[in-house]
N, C-alpha and C positions, 0 to 999 in steps of 0.2 A: 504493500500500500504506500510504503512513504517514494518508492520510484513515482509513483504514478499522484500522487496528491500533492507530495511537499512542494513547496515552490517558494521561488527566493523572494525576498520584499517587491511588495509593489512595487515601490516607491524607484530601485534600486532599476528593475529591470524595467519597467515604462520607460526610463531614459535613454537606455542601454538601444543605441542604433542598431537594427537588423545586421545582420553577420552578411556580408559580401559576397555573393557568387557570381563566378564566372561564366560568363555568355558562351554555351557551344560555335565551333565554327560556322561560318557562313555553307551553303551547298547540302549538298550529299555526304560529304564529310562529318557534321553537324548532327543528319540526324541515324549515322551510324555511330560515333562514338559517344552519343549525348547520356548524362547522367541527369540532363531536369527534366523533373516527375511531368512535368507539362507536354513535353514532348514522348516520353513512354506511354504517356496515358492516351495521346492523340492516339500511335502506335497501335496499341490493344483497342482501343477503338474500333479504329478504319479495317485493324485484319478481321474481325470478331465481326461486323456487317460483311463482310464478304461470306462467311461460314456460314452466317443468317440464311442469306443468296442460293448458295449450295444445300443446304438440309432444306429451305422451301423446296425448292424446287423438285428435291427427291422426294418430299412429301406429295410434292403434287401429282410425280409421276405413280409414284405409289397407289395413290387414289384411282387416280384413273387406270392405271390396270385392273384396279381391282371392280370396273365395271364392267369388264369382259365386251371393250365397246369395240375391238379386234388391234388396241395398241400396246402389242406383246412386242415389249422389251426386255425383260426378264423371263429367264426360267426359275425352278422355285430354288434352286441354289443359292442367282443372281438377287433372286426378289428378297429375300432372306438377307443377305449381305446389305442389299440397299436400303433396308429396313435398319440396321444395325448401324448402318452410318449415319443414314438420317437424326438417330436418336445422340449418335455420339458428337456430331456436326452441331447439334441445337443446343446441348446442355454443355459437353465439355471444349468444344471451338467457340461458340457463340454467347450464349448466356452470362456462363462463368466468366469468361475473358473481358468481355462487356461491362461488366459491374465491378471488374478489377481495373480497368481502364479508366473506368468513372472515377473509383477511387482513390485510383492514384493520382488521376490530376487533380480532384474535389477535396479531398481530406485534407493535407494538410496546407489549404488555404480555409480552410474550414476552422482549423484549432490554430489560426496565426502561426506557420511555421513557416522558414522561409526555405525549407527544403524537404523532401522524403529522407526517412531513415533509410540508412544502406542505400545510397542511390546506386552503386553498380549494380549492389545485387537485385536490384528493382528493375535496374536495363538487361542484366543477365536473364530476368525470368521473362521477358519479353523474347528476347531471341531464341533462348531453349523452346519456348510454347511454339514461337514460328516456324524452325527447323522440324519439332514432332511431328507438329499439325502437319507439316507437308508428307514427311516420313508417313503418317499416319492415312492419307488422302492415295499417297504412293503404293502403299502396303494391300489397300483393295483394289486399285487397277492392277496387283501384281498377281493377283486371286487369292489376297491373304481375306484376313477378316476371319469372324469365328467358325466361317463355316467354306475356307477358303481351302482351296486343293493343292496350292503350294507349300508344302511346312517350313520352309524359310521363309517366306510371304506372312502367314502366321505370328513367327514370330519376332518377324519387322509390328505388323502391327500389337502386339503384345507391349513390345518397349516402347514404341511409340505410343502408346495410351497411359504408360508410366513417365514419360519425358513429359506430357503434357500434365499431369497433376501435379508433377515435383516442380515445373515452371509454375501453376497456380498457387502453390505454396509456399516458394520461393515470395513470388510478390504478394502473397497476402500477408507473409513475415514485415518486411518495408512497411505494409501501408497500418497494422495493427499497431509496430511498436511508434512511429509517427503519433496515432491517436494516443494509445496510453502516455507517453515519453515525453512530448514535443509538444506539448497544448499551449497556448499563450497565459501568463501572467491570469491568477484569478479564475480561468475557464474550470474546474474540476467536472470528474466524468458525469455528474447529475447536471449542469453545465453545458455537456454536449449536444451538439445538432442534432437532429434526427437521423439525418442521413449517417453521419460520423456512426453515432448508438447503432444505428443497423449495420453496418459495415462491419465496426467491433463483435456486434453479437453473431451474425451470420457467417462472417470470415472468420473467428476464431472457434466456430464449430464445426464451419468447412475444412478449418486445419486441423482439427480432430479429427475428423472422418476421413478422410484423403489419405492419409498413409494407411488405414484398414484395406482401402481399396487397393493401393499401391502394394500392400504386402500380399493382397489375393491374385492381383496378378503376374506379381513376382511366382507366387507357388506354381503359378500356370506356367508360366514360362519356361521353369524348372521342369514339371513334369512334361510340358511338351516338345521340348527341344530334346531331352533325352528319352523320346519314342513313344510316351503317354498319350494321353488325350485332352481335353481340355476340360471333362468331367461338364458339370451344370455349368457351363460358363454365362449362359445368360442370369440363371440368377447370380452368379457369383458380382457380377458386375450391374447389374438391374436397379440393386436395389438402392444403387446411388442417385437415379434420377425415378424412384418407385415413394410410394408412402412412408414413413412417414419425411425423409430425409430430402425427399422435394421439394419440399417447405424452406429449406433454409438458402436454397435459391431464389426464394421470391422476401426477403426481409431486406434486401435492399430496395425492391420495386416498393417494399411497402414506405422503405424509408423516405423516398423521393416521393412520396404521394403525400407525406406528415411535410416534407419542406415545402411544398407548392401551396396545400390549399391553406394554410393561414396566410400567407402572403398575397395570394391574390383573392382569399374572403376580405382582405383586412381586419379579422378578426384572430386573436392569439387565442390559441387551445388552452382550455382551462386550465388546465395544467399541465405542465412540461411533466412531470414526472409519470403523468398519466402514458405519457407518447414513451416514456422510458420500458414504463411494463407493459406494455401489449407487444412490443417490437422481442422483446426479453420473454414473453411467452410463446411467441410464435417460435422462436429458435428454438425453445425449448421440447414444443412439440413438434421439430423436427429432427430430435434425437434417434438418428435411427438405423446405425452402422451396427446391429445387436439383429436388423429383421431383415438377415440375409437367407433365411431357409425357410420355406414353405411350413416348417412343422411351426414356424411362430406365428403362424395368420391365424390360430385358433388361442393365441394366448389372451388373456384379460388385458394384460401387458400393453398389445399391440391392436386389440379393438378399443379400448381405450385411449390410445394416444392418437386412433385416426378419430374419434369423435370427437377428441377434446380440443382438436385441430378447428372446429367451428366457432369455439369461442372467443381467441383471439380474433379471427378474420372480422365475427360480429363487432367484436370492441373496437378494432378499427373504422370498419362501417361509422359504427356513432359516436367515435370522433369524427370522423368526417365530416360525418351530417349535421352533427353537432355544430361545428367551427362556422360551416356555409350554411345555416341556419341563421346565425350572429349575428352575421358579417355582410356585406356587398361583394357578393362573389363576381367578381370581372371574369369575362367572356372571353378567354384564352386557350389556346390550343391545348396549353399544359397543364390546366385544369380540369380538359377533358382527358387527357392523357390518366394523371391523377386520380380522378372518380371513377375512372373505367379498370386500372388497375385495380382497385378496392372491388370493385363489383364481380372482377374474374375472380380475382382470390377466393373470396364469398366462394364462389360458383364451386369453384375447386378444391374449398375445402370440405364442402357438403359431398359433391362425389367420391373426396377419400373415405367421406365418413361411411357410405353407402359401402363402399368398397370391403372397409373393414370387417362386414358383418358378411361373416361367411357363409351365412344360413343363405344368402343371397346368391351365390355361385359367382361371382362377379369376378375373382381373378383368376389370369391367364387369358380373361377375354380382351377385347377390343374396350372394355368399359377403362380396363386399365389404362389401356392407351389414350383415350380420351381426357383420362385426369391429369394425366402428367400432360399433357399438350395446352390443356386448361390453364396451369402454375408454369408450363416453361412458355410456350407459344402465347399464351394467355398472357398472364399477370406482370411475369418475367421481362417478356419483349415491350409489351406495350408502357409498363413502368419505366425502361430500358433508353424505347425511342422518348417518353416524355424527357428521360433525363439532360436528353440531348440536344430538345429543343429549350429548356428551362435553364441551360451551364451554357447554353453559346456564346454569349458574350463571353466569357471567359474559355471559353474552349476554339473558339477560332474569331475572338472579337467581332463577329455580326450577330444579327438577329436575325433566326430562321423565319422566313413567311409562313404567315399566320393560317394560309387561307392550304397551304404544303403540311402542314402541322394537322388542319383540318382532314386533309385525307388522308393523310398517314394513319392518323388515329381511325378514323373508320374501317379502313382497310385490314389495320392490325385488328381493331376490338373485330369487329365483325368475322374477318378471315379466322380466327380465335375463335369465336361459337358455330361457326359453320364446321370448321375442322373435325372440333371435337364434338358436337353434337351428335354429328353422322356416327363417329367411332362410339359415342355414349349407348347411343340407339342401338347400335350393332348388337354391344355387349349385352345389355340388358334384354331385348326380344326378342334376337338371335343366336344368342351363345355363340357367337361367333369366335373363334378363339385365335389369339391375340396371336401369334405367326402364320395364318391361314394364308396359302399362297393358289386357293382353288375357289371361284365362287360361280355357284349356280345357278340362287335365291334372287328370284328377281329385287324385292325388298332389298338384300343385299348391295345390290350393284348401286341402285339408286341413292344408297344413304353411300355408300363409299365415292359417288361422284359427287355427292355435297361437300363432303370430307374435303376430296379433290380440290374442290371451287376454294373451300375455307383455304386450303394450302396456297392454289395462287394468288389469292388476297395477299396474306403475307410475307407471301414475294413481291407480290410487286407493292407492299408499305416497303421490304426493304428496299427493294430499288429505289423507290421513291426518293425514300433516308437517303441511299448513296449519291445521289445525283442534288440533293437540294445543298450536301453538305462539299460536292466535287465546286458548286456554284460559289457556296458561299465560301472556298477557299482562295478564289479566281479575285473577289469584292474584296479580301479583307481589308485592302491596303487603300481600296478606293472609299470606304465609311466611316464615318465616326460614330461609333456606336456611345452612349453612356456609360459609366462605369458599372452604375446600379438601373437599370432600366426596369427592372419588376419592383423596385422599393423593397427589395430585399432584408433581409434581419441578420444576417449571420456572416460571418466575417469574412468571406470569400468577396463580400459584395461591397466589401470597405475600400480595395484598389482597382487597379484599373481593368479594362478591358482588353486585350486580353492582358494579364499581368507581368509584370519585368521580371527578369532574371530569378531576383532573391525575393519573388511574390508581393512585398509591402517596399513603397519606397518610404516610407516611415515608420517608427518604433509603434508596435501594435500596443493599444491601449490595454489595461487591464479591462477583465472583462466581470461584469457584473452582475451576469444571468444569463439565458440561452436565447436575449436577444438584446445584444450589444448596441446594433445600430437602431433597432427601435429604441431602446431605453435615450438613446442621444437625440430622438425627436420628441419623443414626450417629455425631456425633463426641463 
């Protein structure tokens, strides 16, 4: 506690000028050896919408095979593999990387810091995630994958699914001890942003979970390269983007939806501390590296933890509703971004709760797949793109159009309940079961080209994302954007657009609640 609480006089460091850093070189030079967090974070960004791009789009093909409309591109080998990338494309290329990217650039401007902890190794885990992800995209064109007929192929992709976590863990080390370590003068962690608190609660139980996975596919690796087989390898690896552990991918989305809507309700959440425990419960029930075997769906344990999973979502809800009840909610992209991520969640935590009751039959079918598509494609994404149009100014100094913000979000929220609906349906009226690479059922086909449709939704929100933000790279230098152009509260939104080198070009004030720059309009 005293690393993370103690701090020197007010008095002492208020005066104390921001520490010095130095500007990357100019070019391509720049942003291969660059150590600020500002430009790693762009990094994990811009590759992690491209992953988006590639798992839509196998989703969507997916779909529409699966309507038997005569567009056979896979066989059930092929279909199978594309199925298992799609999933590892969306959670461990896209998702994850996305919300590490955010937080490397967002945090510590958030806690006044004027740099990331460990910046190499914050740049190192960027590069290692790049090289796997490729390694990993390589390894199923080489016919690896789980169910791939190369055994070197195989086991390229094996390491390469372990290069990619130890890079996510690498950078979630950087950006956690940032928050605990590095906060400004006065801020303590009851103190912290929302986004900050999710980031800490979510990232430091993804860095719990993450080497279980990594040591299960180390086992694999072992037994397969010396002539084994891969045994249950979907569930060995499933259950990281599965109930209850799905959850803790979307605590970031929930955090970015706690930063947005007080700000543009104009209304402050009754209590900060309220925003602390819902984000802290949600992580909690997604404690879930313990529900890797089938024999635990029938535990108290684990139908418990998926039902208890609706309570937080709900307590978020009525913060929400709460706040823009209050307040003057302004007519923002990002607020619809916001209230749409709260409403998937909702969605998706009530399917895992459906899910966990076994009396239901519901796993192994398509109803699964529908949930996690809810919390990763749902909640995840659409939390994801708001955050990106909500940090612009600081993320590439313009402001993304309002009316580009407008469809993206329709396309995501939308493409998100079409997707998964179709898969909901499946599961629940058709027993359809969740790797089926044969379909008949007229019923069938029709809900799997809803599915389908849901999937090129959000493809083309992310296309959208990639091309609004290729534009607003082209403008940056042609706009003057504001420093603070939402009236922001939290410290990110105290310098400039986008921000200098060592993030503050002045000593960061102490800070005297979890909204700094508000308290300096009201007093």
């Amino acid at each position: 506690m005293a690393m993370t609480e103690t701090r020197p006089a007010p008095e002492a460091t208020a005066e104390a000028p921001p520490p010095a850093v130095v500007a990357d070189p100019s070019g391509l030079a720049g942003w291969f050896s660059t150590s600020d967090h500002k430009r790693i974070g762009r990094l994990w960004i811009a590759t992690s919408l491209l992953f988006l791009l590639t798992g839509g789009v196998l989703v969507a093909l997916l779909g529409f095979e699966g309507t038997a409309s005569g567009l056979d591109l896979f066989d059930r080998a092929s279909f199978l593999q594309a199925n298992t990338l799609a999933t590892e494309a969306l959670v461990l290329l896209f998702l994850a990387p996305l919300f590490l990217g955010i937080a490397t650039f967002v945090v510590p401007l958030q806690v006044g810091s004027p740099e990331i902890a460990f910046p190499r190794g914050s740049a190192a885990a960027f590069w290692l995630y790049l090289v796997s992800a490729g390694i990993l995209v390589a390894s199923y064109l080489a016919d690896g994958g789980p169910t791939g007929g190369s055994r070197d192929a195989v086991d390229l992709w094996l390491l390469a699914l372990i290069g990619v976590l130890l890079s996510l863990c690498i950078g979630l080390v950087s950006v956690l001890t940032t928050a605990l370590t590095m906060r400004a003068p006065g801020m303590s962690l009851l103190r912290a942003p929302a986004f900050t608190w999710s980031v800490l609660v979510g990232g430091s139980l993804v860095l719990l979970s993450a080497p279980v996975l990594i040591a299960g596919l180390a086992d694999m690796y072992v037994s397969h390269h010396f002539g084994g087989d891969l045994g249950n390898y979907q569930r060995q690896i499933a259950w990281f983007w599965s109930i209850p552990t799905v959850y803790l991918l979307a605590v970031p989305a929930a955090g970015v939806a706690l930063e947005v809507v007080p700000v543009l309700a104009r209304n402050r959440v009754r209590k900060h501390e309220g925003i602390l425990i819902v984000l802290g419960l949600l992580g909690i029930v997604g404690v879930g590296a313990w529900a890797q075997s089938e024999v635990t769906f029938d535990d108290l344990l684990y139908v418990a933890m998926g039902l208890a999973a609706v309570l937080p979502a709900l307590a978020l809800l009525g913060l929400v509703g709460d706040t823009l009840r209050g307040g003057k909610p302004a007519p923002k992209a990002a607020l619809l971004f916001a209230v749409g991520t709260v409403l998937l969640l909702l969605l998706g935590a009530v399917a895992g709760a459906l899910l966990s009751i076994d009396g239901l039959k519901l796993h192994n079918t398509t109803w699964e797949l529908g949930q996690t598509h809810l919390i990763v494609l749902g909640a995840g994404t659409v939390g994801g793109l708001g955050a990106l149009w909500w940090w612009a100014p600081k993320l590439w100094g313009v402001e993304l159009p309002e009316s580009a913000g407008i469809l993206v979000f329709l396309a995501s929220f939308g493409g998100a309940v079409l997707l998964a609906g179709g898969e909901l349906v499946n599961g629940l009226a058709n027993d359809l079961p969740l790797r089926a690479a044969t379909f008949t059922d007229d019923s069938v086909k029709v809900l799997n080209g809803i599915s389908a449709a849901g999937g090129v939704l959000v493809t083309l929100a992310g296309l959208l994302t990639v091309l609004v933000l290729l534009g607003a790279a082209r403008r940056r230098n042609q706009v003057v954007v504001s420093d603070n152009p939402w009236g922001g509260w939290t410290l990110e939104w105290a310098t400039t657009s986008p921000p200098p080198p060592s993030n503050f070009s002045a000593p960061v004030p102490v800070v005297a609640s979890a909204t700094p720059l508000l308290d300096e309009v009201t007093a």
